[in-house]
N, C-alpha and C positions, 0 to 999 in steps of 0.2 A: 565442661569439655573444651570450649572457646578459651578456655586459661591455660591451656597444654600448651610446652614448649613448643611443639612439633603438632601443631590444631593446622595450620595454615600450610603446611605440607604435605600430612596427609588429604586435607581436602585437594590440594592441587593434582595426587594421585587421580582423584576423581574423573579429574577432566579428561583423562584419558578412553575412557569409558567407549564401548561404540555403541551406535544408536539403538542394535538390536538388545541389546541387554536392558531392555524395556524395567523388567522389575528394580534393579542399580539406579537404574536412569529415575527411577519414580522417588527416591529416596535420596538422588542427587539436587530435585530438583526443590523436593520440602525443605532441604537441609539449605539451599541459595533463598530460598524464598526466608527463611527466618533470617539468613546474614540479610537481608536486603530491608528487613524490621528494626536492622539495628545500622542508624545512622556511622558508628565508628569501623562498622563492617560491610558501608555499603559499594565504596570502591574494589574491595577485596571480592565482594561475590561476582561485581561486574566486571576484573578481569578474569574468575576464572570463568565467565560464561563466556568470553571471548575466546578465552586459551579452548576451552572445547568446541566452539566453534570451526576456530583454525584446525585441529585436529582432526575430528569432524563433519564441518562444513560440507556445502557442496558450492561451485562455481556459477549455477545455473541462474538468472533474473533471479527469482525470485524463492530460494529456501525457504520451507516450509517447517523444518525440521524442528528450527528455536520453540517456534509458535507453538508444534504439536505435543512432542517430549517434555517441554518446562510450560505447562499453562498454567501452574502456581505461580514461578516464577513470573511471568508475562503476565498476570495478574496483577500482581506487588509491583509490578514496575508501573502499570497502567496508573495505579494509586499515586504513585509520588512524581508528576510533570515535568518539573525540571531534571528528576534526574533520567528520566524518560529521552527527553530533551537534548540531555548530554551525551547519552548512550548513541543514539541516532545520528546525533552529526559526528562525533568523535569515527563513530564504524562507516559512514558515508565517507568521512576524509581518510579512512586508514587503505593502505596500499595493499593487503592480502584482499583480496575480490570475495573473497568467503563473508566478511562480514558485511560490505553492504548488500550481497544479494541476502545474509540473516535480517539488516534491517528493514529488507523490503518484505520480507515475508511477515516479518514482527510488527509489521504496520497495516497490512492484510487481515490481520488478527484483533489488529486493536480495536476495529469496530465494534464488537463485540464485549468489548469491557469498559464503553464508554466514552473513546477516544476517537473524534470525529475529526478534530481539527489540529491535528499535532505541527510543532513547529520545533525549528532548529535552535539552540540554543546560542542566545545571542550573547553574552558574553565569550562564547566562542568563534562567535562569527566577529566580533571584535577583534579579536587577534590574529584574522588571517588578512595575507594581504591579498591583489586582484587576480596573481594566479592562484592562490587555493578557492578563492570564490568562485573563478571559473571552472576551476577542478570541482566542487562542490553540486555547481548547477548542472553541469554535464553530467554527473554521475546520477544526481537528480530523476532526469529524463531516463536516462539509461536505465534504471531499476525499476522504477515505480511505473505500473499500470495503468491505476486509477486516478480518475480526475480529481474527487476532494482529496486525499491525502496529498499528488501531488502540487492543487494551487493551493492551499491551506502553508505546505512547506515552503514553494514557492514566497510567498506573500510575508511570511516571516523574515524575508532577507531584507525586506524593508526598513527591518527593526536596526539595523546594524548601525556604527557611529557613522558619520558622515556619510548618508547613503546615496546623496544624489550625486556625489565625487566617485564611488568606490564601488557600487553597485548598477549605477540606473541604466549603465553602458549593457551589463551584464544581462539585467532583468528584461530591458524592450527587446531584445534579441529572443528572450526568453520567452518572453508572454508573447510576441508577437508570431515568431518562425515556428516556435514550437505547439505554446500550449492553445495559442490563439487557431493557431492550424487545425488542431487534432480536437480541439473542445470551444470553439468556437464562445456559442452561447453561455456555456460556465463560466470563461475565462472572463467574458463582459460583466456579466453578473458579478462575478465575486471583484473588477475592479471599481464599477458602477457601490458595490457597498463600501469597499475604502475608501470610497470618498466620500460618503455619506455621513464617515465618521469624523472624528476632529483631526483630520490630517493637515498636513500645513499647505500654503496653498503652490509647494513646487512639487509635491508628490502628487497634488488634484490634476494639477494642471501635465505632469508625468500620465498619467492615469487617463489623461482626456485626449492626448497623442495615439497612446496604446490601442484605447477602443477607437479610435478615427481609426487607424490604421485597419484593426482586424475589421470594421465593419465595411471600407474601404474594399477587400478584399472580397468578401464575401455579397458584396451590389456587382463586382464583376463578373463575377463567377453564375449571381444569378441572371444579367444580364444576357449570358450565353444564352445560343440556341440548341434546343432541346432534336438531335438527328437520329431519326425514327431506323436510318443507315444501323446505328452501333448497338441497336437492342437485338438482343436473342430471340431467335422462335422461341413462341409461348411451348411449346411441346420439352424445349431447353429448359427453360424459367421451371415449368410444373416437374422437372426432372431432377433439377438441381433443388426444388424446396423440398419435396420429399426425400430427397438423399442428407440434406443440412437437419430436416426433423429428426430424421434417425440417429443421425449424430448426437446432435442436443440431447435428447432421450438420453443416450448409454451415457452421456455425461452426466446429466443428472440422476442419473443411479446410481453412477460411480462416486459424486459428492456425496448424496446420501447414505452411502455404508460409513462416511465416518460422523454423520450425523447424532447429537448427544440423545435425540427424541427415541432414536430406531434402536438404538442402545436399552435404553430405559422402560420402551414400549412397544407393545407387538402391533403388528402391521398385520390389519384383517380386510380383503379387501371385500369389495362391493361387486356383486354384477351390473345389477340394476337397479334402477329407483331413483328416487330423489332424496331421500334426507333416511336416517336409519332409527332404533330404539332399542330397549333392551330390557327386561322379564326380569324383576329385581325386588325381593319381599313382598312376593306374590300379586305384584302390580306393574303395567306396562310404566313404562318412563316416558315423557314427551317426547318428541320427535324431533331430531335433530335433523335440521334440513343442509345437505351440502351445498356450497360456495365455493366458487371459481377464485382462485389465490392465483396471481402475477406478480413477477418483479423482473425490472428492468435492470438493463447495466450499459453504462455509457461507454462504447467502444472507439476509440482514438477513430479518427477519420480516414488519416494517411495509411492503418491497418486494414479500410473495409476497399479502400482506393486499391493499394497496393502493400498487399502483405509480408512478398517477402523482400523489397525494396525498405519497408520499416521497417522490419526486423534487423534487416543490416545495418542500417541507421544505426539504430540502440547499440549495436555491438560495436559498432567503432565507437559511441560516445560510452560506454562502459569499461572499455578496453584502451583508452586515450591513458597519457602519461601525462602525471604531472607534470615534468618538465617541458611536452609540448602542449598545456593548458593556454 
């Protein structure tokens, strides 16, 4: 079929597709997932996942849509890192706003197939000069949520030729104003391990400004005094944490309708007890004792400070123009 004059035009038909056409969409998404198994077909599938993006897309931080409709494809991509690699910075630097809010979603996702630490593809970070870098790292912040995707991409700008000329202006602004702000203890951590590695000694010595700096910051802040004046009646406090539970609640029920488990398995619940069993070739089964399940998630600082002051943040550095980078 791949040997048709016309293979590569009607695929591009494809892209047109809209997202409700779920079943089209499931059978667009096998058919990219196999160009993307063939090396001489791999740029050809990743620009028609663009061309449906821009088509498609949505404007919003962080599109969800790439992730949800193609997790074949977003599978296969997980598999091959560079070109992973290249996909992500290429749509972080492209000027339609649809594709780097797909690659924010698309890195949301990758957890889930293995990819913890993705970075920017440095032969392409070689070829930009100091304003697409700054365009790069602005768009950065502006998209991305999370703390490891974001200093993991971050940290990859390191890699670039000549970085302490071309970058390091870029980056202490970076790690200091931003990530050091908002993630404080990660940001120290993950530059406390580049150095730990075989970095040369102007990137240690980079790296040992940075954390003076945020920890600088953060002995000031603890130094303040603690005015009993700006706390809430407790009657406020127990008002506002049962109103945020409830919230939380319907959020996580609303995560878990698109959950693979709830899908696959039926949900019986419990009144009471502690652990359950079940009546199975005419013998009870051992007892399954229930356990308390937690998981955390590292919320930007300047979000829990002042929410809708960073939000606006984010939108002026998402919505910046290259030419004022």
């Amino acid at each position: 079929m791949r040997d048709k004059p016309y293979f590569r035009e009607w695929v591009c038909f494809l892209c047109k597709l809209p997202p409700s056409s779920t079943g089209l969409i499931d059978r667009f998404d096998h058919l990219l997932s196999r160009l993307l198994s063939d090396p001489d077909q791999q740029e050809f599938a990743v620009s028609c996942l663009a061309l449906w993006i821009c088509n498609n897309g949505s404007a919003n931080p962080r599109d969800h849509h790439l992730s949800e409709l193609f997790d074949i494809t977003t599978f296969e991509l997980a598999k091959r890192p560079e070109l992973l690699s290249q996909v992500i910075t290429d749509w972080f630097l492209n000027d339609d706003r649809k594709l780097p809010a797909a690659a924010a979603g698309l890195l949301s996702r990758l957890g889930t197939c293995g990819i913890e630490n993705p970075v920017f593809s440095t032969p392409i970070l070689n070829s930009l000069d100091e304003r697409d870098l700054l365009f790069l790292a602005r768009r950065l912040v502006g998209y991305i949520f999370f703390e490891a995707p974001l200093l993991s991409l971050a940290l990859s700008l390191f890699r670039t030729e000549n970085a302490s000329q071309r970058v390091y202006g870029i980056l202490y602004s970076l790690f200091v104003d931003e990530l050091g702000y908002d993630y404080p203890t990660s940001t120290i951590d993950a530059l406390e391990s580049l150095k730990s590695t075989d970095a040369d000694e102007d990137q240690k010595n980079f790296c040992s400004a940075v954390i003076e700096a945020i920890k600088g910051r953060l002995d000031a802040i603890a130094s303040l005094p603690r005015l009993v004046e700006l706390r809430p009646p407790p009657s406020l406090e127990r008002r506002f944490g049962k109103a945020r539970a409830r919230q939380m609640d319907d959020s996580i029920e609303n995560a878990k309708k698109g959950s693979l488990i709830r899908q696959i398995a039926r949900e019986v619940p419990i009144k009471a007890g502690v652990g359950s069993f079940t009546f199975r070739e005419g013998a009870y089964t051992d007892t399954t004792y229930l356990k308390s399940l937690s998981q955390s998630l590292l919320l930007p600082q300047r979000y829990l400070l002042d929410a809708i002051g960073y939000e606006r943040h984010l939108l002026m550095l998402r919505n910046v123009d290259r030419d004022h980078s």
